[in-house]
C-alpha positions in Angstrom: 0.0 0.0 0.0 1.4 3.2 -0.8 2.0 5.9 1.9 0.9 8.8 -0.4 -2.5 10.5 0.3 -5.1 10.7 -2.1 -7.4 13.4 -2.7 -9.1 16.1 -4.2 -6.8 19.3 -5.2 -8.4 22.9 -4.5 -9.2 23.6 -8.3 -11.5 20.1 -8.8 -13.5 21.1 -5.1 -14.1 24.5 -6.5 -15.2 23.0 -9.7 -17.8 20.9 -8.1 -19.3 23.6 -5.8 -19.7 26.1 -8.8 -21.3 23.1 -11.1 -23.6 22.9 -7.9 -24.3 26.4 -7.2 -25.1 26.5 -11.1 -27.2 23.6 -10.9 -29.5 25.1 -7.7 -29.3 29.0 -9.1 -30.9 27.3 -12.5 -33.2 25.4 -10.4 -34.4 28.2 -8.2 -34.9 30.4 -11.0 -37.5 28.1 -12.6 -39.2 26.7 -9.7 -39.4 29.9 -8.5 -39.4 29.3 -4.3 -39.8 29.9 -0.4 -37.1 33.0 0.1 -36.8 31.8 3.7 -35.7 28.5 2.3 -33.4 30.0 -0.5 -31.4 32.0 2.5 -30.3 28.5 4.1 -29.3 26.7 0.6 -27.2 30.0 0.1 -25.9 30.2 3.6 -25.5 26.0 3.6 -23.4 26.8 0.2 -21.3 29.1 1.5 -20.5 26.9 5.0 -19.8 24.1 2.0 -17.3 26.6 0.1 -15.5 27.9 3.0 -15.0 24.9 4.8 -14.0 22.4 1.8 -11.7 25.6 1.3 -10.2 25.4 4.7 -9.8 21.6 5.0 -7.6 21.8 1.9 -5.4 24.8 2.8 -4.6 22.8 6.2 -2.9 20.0 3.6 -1.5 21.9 1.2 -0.1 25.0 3.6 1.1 22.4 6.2 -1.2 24.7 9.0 -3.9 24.3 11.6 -7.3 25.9 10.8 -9.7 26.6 13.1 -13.5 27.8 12.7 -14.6 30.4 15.3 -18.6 31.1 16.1 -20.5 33.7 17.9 -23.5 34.7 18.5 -23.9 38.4 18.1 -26.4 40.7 20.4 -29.1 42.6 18.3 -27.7 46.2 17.1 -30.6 48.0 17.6 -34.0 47.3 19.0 -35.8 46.1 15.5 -32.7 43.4 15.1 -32.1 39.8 16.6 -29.4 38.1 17.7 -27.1 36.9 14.2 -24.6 33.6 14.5 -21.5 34.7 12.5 -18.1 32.6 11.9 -14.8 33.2 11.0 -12.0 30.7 10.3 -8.5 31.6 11.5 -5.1 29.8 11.5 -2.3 29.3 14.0 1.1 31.8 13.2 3.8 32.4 15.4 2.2 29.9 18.0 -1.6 32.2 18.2 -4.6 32.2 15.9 -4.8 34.6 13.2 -7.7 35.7 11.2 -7.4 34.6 7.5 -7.5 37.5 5.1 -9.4 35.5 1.9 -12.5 34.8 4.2 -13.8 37.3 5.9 -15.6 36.7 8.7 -19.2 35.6 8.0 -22.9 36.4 9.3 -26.0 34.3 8.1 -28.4 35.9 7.2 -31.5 36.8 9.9 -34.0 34.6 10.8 -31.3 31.1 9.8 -29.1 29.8 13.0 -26.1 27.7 13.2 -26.0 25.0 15.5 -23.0 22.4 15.9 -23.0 18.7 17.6 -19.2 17.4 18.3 -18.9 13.9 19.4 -22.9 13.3 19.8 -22.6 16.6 22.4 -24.6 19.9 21.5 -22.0 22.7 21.5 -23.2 26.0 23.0 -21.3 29.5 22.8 -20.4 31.1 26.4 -20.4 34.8 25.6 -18.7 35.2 28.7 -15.3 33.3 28.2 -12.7 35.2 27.2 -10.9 33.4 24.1 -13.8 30.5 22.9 -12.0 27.9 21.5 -12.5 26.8 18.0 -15.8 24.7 17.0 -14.0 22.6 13.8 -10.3 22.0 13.6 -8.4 20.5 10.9 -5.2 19.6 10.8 -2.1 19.8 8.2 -2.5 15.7 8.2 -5.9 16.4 6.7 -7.9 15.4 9.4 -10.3 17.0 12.1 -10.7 17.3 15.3 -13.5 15.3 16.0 -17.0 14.0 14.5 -19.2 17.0 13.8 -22.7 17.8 12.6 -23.8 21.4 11.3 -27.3 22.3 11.0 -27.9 25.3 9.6 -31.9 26.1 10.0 -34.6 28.6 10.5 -34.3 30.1 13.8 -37.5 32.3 14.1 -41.0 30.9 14.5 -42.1 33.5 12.1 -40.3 32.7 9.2 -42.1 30.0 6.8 -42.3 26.2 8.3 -41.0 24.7 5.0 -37.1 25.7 5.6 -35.5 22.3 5.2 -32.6 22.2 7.7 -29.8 22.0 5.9 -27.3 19.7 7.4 -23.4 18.9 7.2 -21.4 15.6 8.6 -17.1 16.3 9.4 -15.5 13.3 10.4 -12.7 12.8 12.5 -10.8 12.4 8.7 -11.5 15.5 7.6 -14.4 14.8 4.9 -17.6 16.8 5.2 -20.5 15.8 3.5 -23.5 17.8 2.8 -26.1 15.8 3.6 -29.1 17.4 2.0 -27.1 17.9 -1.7 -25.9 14.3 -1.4 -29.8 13.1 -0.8 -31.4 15.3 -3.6 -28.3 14.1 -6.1 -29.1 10.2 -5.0 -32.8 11.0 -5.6 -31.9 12.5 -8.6 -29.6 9.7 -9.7 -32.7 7.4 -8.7 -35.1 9.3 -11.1 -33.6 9.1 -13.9 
């Protein structure tokens, strides 16, 4: 067996996400839709984007990535409360923001919610330095088994927002579970 890892390079991952974001944009546009429901595709393409992004940067850079998340107070008194995430990377032995991805909030109304190791993960405004939700690793894996749900967070908003929900295993691979079920029933229909 040969000691050489196998994967996908940066270039074929990006590929794949546009042909998708094509697919769903065409889609959208002649279905028409919910625009509750369009907000968490878009914000569970983004997550997809920036994260397969990340995971391969940890490889190919030789560097720990890690994916911060808050929950941000309402500005004013007609706002709510917005989850945002940033990805960073460790330099000179601290965690540094990356300057190709800007820190990122979803839009209002969708939450974020993250399960590591079977365990819901809640943010503690009060701690001083939160330690990163996802990891990965230079050796191209993660820190541990994760699930991402990504969902309609207000009772207001319409009741058909599918969740849209993401699986990172401990070797690095996330999955987006919803595109991987509509291609299969897709593959299935033909």
């Amino acid at each position: 067996m040969s000691s050489r890892q196998q994967g996908f390079t940066l270039i074929e991952i990006i590929v794949v996400v546009f042909i998708i974001g094509m697919a769903v944009g065409v889609i959208s546009i002649a279905v028409g839709g919910n625009a509750a429901a369009d907000k968490a595709r878009k914000e569970a393409e983004e997550f997809m984007l920036q994260t397969s992004y990340v995971a391969e940067q940890a490889v190919l850079k030789g560097e720990t990535y890690g994916l911060f998340a808050e929950l941000r107070p309402a500005q004013d008194v007609d706002a709510v409360e917005q989850w945002c995430y940033t990805w960073r990377r460790v330099r000179d032995r601290a965690w540094q923001d990356l300057t190709e991805l800007t820190p990122h909030c979803i839009a209002e109304g969708l939450a974020i919610e993250f399960t590591i190791d079977e365990e819901l993960w809640e943010y503690d405004p009060e701690l001083e330095f939160q330690d990163p939700v996802i990891g990965f690793f230079p050796s191209g894996d993660a820190t541990a088994e994760t699930e991402v749900a990504i969902f309609a967070s207000q009772t207001n908003m319409d009741d058909e927002v599918e969740t849209q929900k993401f699986k990172l295993d401990a070797t690095g691979e996330i999955h987006w579970v919803n595109e991987e079920e509509r291609l299969e029933a897709e593959r299935k229909g033909r």
